[in-house]
DRENSE-64308 format. One record per residue: residue in one letter; x, y, z of N, C-alpha, C in turn. Coordinates in Angstrom, 3 decimals. Example, Ala and Ser with C-alpha at 12.3 -4.5 7.8 and 13.67 -1.06 7.14 Angstrom:
<sites>
<site><residuo>a</residuo><n_px>13.190</n_px><n_py>-5.690</n_py><n_pz>7.800</n_pz><ca_px>12.300</ca_px><ca_py>-4.500</ca_py><ca_pz>7.800</ca_pz><c_px>13.200</c_px><c_py>-3.300</c_py><c_pz>7.800</c_pz></site>
<site><residuo>s</residuo><n_px>12.850</n_px><n_py>-2.250</n_py><n_pz>7.080</n_pz><ca_px>13.670</ca_px><ca_py>-1.060</ca_py><ca_pz>7.140</ca_pz><c_px>12.900</c_px><c_py>0.030</c_py><c_pz>7.870</c_pz></site>
</sites>
This chain:
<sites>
<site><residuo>x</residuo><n_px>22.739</n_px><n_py>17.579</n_py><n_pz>12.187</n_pz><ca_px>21.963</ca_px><ca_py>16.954</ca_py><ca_pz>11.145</ca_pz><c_px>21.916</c_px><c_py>15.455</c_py><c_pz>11.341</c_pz></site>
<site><residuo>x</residuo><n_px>20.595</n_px><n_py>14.560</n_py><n_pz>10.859</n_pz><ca_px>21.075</ca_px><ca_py>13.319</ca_py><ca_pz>10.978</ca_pz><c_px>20.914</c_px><c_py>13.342</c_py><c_pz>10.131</c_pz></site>
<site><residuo>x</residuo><n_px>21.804</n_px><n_py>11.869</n_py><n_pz>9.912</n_pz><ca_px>22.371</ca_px><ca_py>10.745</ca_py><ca_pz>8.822</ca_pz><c_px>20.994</c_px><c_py>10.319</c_py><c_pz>8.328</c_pz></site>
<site><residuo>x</residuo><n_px>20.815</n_px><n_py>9.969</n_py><n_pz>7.602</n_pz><ca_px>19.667</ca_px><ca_py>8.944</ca_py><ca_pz>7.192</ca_pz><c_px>20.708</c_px><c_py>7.774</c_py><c_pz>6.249</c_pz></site>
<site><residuo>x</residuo><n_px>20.069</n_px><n_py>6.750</n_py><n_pz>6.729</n_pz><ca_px>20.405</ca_px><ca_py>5.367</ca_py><ca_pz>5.902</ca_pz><c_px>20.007</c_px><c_py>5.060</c_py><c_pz>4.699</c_pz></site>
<site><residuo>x</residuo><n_px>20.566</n_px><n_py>4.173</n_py><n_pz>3.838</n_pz><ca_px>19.983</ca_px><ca_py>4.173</ca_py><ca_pz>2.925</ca_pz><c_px>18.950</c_px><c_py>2.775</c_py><c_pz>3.256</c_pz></site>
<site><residuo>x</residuo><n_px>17.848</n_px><n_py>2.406</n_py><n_pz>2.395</n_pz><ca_px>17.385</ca_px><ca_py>1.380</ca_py><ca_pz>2.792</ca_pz><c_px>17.646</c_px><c_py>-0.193</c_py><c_pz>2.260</c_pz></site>
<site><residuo>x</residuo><n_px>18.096</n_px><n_py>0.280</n_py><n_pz>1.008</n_pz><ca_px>18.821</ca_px><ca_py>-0.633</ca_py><ca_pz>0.227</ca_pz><c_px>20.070</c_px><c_py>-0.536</c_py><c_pz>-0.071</c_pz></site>
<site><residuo>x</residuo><n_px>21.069</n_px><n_py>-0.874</n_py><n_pz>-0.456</n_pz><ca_px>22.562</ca_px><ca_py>-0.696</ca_py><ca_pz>-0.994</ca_pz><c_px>22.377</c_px><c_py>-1.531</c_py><c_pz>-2.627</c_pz></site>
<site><residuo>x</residuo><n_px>22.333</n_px><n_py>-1.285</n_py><n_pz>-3.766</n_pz><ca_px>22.501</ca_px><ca_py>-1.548</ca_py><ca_pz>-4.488</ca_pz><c_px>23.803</c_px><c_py>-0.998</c_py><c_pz>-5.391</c_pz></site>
<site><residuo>x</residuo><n_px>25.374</n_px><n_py>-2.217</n_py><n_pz>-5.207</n_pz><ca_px>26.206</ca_px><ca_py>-1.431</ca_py><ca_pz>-5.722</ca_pz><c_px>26.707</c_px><c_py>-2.364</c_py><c_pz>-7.061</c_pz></site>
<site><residuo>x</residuo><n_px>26.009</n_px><n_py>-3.597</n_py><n_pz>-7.500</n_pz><ca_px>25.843</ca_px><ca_py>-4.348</ca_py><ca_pz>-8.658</ca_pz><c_px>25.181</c_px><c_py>-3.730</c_py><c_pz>-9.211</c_pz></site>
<site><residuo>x</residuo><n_px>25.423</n_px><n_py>-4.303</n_py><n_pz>-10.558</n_pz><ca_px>24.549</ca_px><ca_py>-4.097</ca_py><ca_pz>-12.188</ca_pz><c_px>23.386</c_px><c_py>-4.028</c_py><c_pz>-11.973</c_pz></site>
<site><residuo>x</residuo><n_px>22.154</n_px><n_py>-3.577</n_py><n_pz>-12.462</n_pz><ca_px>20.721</ca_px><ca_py>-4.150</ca_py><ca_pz>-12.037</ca_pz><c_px>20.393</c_px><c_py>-4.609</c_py><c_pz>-13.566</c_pz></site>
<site><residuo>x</residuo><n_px>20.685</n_px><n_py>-5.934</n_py><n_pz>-13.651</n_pz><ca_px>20.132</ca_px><ca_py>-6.583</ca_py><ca_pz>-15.114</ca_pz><c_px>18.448</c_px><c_py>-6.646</c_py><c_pz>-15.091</c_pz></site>
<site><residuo>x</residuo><n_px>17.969</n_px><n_py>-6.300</n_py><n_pz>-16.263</n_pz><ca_px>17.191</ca_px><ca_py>-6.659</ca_py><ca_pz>-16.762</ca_pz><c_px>16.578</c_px><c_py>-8.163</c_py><c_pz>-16.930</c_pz></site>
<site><residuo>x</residuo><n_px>17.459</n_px><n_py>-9.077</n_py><n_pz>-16.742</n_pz><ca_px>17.177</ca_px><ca_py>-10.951</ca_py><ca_pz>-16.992</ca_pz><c_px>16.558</c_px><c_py>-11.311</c_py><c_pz>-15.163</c_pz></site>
<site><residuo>x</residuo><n_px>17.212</n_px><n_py>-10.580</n_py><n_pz>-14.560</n_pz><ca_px>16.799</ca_px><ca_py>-10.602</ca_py><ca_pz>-13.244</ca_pz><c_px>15.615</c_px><c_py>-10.059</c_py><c_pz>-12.714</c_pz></site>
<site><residuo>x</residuo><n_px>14.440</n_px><n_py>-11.205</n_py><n_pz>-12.813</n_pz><ca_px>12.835</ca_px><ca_py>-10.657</ca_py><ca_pz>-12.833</ca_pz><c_px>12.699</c_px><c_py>-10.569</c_py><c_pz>-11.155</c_pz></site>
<site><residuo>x</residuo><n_px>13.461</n_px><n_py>-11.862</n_py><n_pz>-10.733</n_pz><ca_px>13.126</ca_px><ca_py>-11.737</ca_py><ca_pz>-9.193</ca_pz><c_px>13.594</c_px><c_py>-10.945</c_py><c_pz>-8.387</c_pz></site>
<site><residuo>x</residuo><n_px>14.656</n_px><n_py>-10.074</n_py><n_pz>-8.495</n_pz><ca_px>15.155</ca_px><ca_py>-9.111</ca_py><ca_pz>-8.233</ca_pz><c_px>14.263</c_px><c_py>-7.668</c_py><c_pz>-8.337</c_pz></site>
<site><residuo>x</residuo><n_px>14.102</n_px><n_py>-7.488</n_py><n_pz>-10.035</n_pz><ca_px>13.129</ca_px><ca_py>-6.302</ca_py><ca_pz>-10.402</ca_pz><c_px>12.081</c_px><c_py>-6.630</c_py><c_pz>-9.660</c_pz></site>
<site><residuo>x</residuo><n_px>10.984</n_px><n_py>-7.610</n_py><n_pz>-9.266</n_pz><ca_px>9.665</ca_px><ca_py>-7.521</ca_py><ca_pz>-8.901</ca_pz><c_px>9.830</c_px><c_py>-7.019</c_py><c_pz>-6.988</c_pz></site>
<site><residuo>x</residuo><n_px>11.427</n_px><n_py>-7.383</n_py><n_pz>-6.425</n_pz><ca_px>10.948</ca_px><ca_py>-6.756</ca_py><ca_pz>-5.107</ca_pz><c_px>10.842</c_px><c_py>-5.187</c_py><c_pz>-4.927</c_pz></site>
<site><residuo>x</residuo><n_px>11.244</n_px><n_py>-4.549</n_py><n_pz>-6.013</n_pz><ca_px>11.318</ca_px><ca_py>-2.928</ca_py><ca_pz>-6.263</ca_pz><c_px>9.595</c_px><c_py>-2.552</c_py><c_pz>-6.832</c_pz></site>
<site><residuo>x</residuo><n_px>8.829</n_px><n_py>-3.387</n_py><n_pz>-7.217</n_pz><ca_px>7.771</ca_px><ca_py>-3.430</ca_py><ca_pz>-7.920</ca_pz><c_px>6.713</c_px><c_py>-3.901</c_py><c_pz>-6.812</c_pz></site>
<site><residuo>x</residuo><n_px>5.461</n_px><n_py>-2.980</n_py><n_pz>-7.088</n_pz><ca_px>4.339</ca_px><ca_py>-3.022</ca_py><ca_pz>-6.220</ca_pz><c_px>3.371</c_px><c_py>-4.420</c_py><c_pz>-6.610</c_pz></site>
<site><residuo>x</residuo><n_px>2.134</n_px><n_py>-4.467</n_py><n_pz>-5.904</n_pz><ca_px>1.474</ca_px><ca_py>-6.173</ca_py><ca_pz>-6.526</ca_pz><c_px>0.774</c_px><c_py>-5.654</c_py><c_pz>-7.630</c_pz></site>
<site><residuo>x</residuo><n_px>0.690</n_px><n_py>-4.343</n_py><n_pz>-8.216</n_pz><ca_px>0.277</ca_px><ca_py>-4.074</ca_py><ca_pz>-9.450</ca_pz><c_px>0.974</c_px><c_py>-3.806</c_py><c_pz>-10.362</c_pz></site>
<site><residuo>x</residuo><n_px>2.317</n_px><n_py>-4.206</n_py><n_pz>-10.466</n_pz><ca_px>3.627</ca_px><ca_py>-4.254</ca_py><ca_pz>-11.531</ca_pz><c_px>3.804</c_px><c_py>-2.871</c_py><c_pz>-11.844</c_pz></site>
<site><residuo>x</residuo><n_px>3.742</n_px><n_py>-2.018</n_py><n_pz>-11.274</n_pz><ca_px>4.158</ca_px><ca_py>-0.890</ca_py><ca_pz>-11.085</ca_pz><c_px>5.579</c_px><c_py>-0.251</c_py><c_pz>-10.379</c_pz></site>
<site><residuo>x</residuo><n_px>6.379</n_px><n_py>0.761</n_py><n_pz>-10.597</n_pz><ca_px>7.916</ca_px><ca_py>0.311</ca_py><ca_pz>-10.118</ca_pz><c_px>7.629</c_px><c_py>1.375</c_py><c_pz>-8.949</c_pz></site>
<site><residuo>x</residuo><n_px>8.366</n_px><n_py>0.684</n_py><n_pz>-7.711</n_pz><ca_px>8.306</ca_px><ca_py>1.600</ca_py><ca_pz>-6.586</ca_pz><c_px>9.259</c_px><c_py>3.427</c_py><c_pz>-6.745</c_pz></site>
<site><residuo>x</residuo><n_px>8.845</n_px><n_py>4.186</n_py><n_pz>-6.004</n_pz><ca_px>9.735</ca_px><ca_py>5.461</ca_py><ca_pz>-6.242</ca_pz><c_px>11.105</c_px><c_py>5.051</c_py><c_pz>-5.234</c_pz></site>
<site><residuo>x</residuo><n_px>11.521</n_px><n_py>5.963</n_py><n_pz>-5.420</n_pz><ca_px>12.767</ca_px><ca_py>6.484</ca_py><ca_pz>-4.987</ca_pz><c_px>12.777</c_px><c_py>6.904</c_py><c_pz>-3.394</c_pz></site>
<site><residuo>x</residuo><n_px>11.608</n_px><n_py>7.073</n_py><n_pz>-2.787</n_pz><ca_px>11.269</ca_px><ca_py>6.914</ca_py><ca_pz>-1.320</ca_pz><c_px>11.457</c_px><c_py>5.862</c_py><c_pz>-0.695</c_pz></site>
<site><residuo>x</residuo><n_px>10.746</n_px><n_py>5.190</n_py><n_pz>-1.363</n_pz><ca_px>10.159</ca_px><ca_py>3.222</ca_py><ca_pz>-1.134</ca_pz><c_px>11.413</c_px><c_py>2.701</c_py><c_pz>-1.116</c_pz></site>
<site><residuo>x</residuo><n_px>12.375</n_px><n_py>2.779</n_py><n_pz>-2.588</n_pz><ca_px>13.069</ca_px><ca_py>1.504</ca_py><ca_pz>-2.673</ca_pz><c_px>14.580</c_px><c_py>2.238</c_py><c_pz>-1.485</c_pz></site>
<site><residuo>x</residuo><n_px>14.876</n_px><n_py>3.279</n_py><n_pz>-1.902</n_pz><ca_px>15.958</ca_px><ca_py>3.785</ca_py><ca_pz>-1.251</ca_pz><c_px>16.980</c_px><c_py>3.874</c_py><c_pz>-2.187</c_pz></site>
<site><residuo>x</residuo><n_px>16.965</n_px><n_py>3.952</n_py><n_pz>-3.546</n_pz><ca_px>17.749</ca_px><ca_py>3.934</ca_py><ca_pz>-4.372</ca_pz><c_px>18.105</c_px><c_py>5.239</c_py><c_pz>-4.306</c_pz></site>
<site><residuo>x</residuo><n_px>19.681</n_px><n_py>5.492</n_py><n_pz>-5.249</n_pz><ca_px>20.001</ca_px><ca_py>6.850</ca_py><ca_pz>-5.760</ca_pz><c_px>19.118</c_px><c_py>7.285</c_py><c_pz>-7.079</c_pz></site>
<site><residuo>x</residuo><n_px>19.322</n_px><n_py>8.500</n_py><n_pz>-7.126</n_pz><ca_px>18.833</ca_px><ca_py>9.095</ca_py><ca_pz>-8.653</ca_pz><c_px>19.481</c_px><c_py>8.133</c_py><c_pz>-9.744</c_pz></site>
<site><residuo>x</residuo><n_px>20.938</n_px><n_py>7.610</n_py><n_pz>-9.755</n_pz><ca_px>21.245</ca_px><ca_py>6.747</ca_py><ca_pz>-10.784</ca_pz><c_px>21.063</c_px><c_py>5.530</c_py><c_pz>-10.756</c_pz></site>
<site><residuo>x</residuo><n_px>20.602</n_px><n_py>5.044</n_py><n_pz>-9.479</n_pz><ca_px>20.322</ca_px><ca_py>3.575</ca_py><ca_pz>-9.584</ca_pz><c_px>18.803</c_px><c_py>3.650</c_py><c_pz>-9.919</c_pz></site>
<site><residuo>x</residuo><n_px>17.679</n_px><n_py>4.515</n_py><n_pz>-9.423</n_pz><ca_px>16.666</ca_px><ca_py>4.480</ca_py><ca_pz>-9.594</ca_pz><c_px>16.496</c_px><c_py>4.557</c_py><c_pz>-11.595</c_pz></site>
<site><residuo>x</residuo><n_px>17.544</n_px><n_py>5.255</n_py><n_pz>-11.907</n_pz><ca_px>17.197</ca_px><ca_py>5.361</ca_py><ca_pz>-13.571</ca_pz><c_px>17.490</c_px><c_py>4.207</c_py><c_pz>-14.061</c_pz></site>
<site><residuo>x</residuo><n_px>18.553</n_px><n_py>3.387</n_py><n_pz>-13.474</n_pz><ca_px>18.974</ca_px><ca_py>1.842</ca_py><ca_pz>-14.131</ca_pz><c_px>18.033</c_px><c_py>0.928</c_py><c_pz>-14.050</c_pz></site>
<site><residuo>x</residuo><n_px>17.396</n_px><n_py>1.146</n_py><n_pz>-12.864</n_pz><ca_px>16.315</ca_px><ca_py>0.321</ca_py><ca_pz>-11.724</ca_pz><c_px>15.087</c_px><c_py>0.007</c_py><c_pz>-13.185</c_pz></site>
<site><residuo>x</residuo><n_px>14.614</n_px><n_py>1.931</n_py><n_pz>-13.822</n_pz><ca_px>13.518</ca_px><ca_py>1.579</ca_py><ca_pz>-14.653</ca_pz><c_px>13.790</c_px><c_py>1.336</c_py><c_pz>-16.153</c_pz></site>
<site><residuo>x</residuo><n_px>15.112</n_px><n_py>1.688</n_py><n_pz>-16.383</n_pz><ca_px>15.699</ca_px><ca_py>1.053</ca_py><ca_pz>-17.925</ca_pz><c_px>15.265</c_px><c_py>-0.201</c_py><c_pz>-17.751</c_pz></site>
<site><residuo>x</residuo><n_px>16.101</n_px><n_py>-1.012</n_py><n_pz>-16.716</n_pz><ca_px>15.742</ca_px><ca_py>-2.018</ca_py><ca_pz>-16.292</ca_pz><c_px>14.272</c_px><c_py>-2.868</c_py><c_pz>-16.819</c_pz></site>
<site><residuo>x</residuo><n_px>13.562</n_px><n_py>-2.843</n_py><n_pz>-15.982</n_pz><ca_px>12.087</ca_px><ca_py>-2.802</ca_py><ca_pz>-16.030</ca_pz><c_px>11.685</c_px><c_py>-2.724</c_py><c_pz>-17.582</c_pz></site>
<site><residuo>x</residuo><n_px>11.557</n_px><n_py>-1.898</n_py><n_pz>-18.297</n_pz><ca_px>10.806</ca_px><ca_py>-1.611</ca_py><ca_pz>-19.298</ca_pz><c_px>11.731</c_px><c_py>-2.116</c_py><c_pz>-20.388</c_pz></site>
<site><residuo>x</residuo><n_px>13.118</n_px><n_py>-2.161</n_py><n_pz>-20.002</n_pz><ca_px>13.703</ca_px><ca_py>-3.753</ca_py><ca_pz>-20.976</ca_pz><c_px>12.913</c_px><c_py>-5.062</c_py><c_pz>-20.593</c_pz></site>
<site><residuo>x</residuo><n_px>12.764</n_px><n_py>-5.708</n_py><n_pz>-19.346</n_pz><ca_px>12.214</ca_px><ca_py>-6.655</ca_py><ca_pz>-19.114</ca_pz><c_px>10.845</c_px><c_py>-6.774</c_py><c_pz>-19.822</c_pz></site>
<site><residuo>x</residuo><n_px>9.988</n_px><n_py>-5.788</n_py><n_pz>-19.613</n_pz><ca_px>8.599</ca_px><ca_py>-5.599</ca_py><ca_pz>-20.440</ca_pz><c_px>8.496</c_px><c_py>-5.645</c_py><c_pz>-21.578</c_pz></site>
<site><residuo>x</residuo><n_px>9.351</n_px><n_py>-5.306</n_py><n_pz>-22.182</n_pz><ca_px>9.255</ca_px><ca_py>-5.595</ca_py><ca_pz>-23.576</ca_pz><c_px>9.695</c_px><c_py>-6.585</c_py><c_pz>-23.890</c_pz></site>
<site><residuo>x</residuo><n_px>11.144</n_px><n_py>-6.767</n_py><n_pz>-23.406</n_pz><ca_px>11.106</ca_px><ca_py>-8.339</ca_py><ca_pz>-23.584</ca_pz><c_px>9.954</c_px><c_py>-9.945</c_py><c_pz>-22.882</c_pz></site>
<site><residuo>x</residuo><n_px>8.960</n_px><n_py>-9.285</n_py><n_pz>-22.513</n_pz><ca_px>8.084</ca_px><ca_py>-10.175</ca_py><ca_pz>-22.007</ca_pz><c_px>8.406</c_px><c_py>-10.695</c_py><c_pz>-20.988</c_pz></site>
<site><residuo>x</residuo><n_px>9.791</n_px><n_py>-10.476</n_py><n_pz>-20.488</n_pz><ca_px>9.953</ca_px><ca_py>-11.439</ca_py><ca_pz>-18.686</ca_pz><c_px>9.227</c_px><c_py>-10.368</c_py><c_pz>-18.253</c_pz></site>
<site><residuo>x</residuo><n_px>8.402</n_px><n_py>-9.499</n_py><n_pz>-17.568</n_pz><ca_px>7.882</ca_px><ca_py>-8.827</ca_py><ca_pz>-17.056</ca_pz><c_px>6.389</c_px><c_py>-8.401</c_py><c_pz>-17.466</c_pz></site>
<site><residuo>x</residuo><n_px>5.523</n_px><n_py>-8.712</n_py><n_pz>-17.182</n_pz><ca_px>3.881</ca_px><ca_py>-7.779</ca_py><ca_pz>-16.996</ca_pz><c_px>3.611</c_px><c_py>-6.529</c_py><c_pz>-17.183</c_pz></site>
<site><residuo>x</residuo><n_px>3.415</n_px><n_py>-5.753</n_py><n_pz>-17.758</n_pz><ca_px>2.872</ca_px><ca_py>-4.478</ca_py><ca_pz>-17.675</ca_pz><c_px>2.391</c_px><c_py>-4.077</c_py><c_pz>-16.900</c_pz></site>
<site><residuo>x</residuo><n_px>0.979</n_px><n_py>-5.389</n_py><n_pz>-16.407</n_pz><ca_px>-0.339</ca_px><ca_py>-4.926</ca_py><ca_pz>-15.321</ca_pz><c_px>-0.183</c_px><c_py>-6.218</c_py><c_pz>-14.830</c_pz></site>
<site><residuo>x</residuo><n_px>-0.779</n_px><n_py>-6.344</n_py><n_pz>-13.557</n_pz><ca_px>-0.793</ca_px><ca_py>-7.214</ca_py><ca_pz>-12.995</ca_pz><c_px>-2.239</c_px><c_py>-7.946</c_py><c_pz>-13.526</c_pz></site>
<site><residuo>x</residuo><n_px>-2.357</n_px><n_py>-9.125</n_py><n_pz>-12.844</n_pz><ca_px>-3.523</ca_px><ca_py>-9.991</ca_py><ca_pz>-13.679</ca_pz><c_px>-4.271</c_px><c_py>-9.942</c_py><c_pz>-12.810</c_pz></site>
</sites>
C-alpha cells in the first residue's frame, strides 16, 4: 500500500480571528476548500468551517467575494 502524505499538517487551534490563515483554505470566491484540496482531517476540516462561519458572522470574513 502507499502512504499518502498529508498536504498540510495542521496541529494548532484554527482560530477564527485568524483571517489570513482561513482565506489560504478558501477559494477566490470565499468559498471553503474540501477536504481533498486542503488535506485536512475530518476533525480539522470541521474546526477549519466552525471556523469560517464564526469569522462571517463576525464580519472579518465575506460571504461572496466582490
Amino acid at each position: 500500500m502507499d502512504n499518502k502524505e498529508k498536504k498540510t499538517s495542521v496541529n494548532e487551534h484554527i482560530d477564527y480571528k485568524d483571517v489570513i490563515r482561513l482565506r489560504a483554505y478558501t477559494n477566490q470566491h470565499a468559498r471553503m476548500m474540501g477536504r481533498s484540496r486542503t488535506g485536512l482531517t475530518a476533525h480539522e476540516q470541521r474546526r477549519f468551517a466552525e471556523a469560517v462561519k464564526r469569522a462571517r458572522f463576525m464580519s472579518l470574513m465575506a460571504f461572496v467575494a466582490q
